[in-house]
C-alpha positions in Angstrom: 137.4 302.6 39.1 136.4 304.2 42.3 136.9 301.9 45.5 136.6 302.6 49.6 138.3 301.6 52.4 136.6 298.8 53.8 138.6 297.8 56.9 141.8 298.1 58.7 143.1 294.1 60.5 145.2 294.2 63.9 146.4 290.7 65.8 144.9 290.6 68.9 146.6 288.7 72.3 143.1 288.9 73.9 139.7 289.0 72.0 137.3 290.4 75.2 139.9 292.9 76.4 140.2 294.6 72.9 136.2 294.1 72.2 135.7 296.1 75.7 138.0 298.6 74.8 136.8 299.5 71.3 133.4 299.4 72.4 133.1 300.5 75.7 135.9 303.2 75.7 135.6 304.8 72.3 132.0 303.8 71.8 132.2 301.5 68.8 129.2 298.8 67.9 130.4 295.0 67.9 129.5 294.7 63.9 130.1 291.1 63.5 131.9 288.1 65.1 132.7 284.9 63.1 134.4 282.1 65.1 136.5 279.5 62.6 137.4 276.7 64.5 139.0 274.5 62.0 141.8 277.6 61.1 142.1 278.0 64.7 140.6 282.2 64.7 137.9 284.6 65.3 137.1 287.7 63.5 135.2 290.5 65.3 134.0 293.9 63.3 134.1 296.9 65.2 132.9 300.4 64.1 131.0 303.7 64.8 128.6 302.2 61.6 127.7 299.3 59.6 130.3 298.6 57.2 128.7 299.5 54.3 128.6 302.7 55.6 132.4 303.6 56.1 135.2 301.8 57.4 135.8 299.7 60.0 138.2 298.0 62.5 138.8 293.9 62.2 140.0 292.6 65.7 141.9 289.0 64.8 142.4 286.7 67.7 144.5 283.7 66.9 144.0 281.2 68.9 146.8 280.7 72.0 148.1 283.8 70.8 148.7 286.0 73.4 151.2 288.5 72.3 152.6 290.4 69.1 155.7 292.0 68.0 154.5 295.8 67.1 156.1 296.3 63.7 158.1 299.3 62.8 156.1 300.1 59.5 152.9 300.3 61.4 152.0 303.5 62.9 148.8 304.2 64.3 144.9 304.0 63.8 143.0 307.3 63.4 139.6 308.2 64.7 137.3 311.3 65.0 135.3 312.2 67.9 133.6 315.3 69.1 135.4 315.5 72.5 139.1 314.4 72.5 139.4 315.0 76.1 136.3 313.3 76.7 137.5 310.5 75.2 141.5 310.3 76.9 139.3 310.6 80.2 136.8 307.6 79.5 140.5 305.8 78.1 141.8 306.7 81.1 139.3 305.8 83.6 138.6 302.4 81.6 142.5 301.5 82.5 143.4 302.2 79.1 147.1 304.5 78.1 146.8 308.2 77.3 150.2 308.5 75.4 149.5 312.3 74.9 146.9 314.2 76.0 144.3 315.9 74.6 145.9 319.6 72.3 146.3 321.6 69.7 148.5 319.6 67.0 152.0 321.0 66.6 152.0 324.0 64.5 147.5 324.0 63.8 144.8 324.5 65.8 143.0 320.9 65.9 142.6 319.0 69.0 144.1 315.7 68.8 145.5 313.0 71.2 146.9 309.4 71.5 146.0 306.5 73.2 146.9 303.0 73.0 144.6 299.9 72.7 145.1 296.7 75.4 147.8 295.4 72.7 149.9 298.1 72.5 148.5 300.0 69.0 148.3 303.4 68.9 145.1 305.4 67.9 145.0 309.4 67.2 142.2 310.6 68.4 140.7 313.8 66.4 138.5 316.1 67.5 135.9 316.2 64.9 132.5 318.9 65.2 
């Protein structure tokens, strides 16, 4: 049986702030949004394409959450992009955290770099032609 990845979840403390992030400074799409009232969350879908398409990011905002504890088992979200240091400046000039800059990995030749979203999650960006 042959299956795909469909999604990856994160918690999120505030639902606008990471929406503007995803879209505005890496340049994903708001895919979906669904608000559930009586279990007290909202879902939004973000991604470079529809779902059906490839994978995508799931933004959960539980409601009066503000704040998570970053687990030790998690370790980052990875995207490509054709300019990495495109990308760390846009990051940067959104207000967002370049945790490294844009480089040559350690011991190869691709360019990669790391930010972190509003909620503290770290995302390797990976300079992709």
């Amino acid at each position: 049986m042959a299956g795909r990845m469909l999604h990856t979840m994160i918690r999120v403390g505030d639902l606008d702030r990471s929406v503007a992030f995803y879209t505005k400074l890496l340049g994903m799409k708001e895919l979906r949004r669904r608000d559930v009232p009586d279990g007290k969350y909202t879902l939004v879908f973000v991604g470079y394409a529809d779902e059906n398409e490839q994978a995508v990011i799931e933004l959960t905002y539980n409601y009066g959450v503000e704040k998570y504890e970053m687990g030790t088992g998690f370790g980052h979200l990875a995207v490509g992009v054709p300019d990495v240091a495109a990308v760390c400046e846009a990051v940067r000039a959104g207000g967002g955290k370049v945790t490294r800059e844009a480089g040559p990995v350690k011991f190869g030749t691709t360019i990669i770099a790391f930010v972190e979203d509003p909620d503290g999650y770290k995302i390797e960006l990976i300079q992709r032609g």
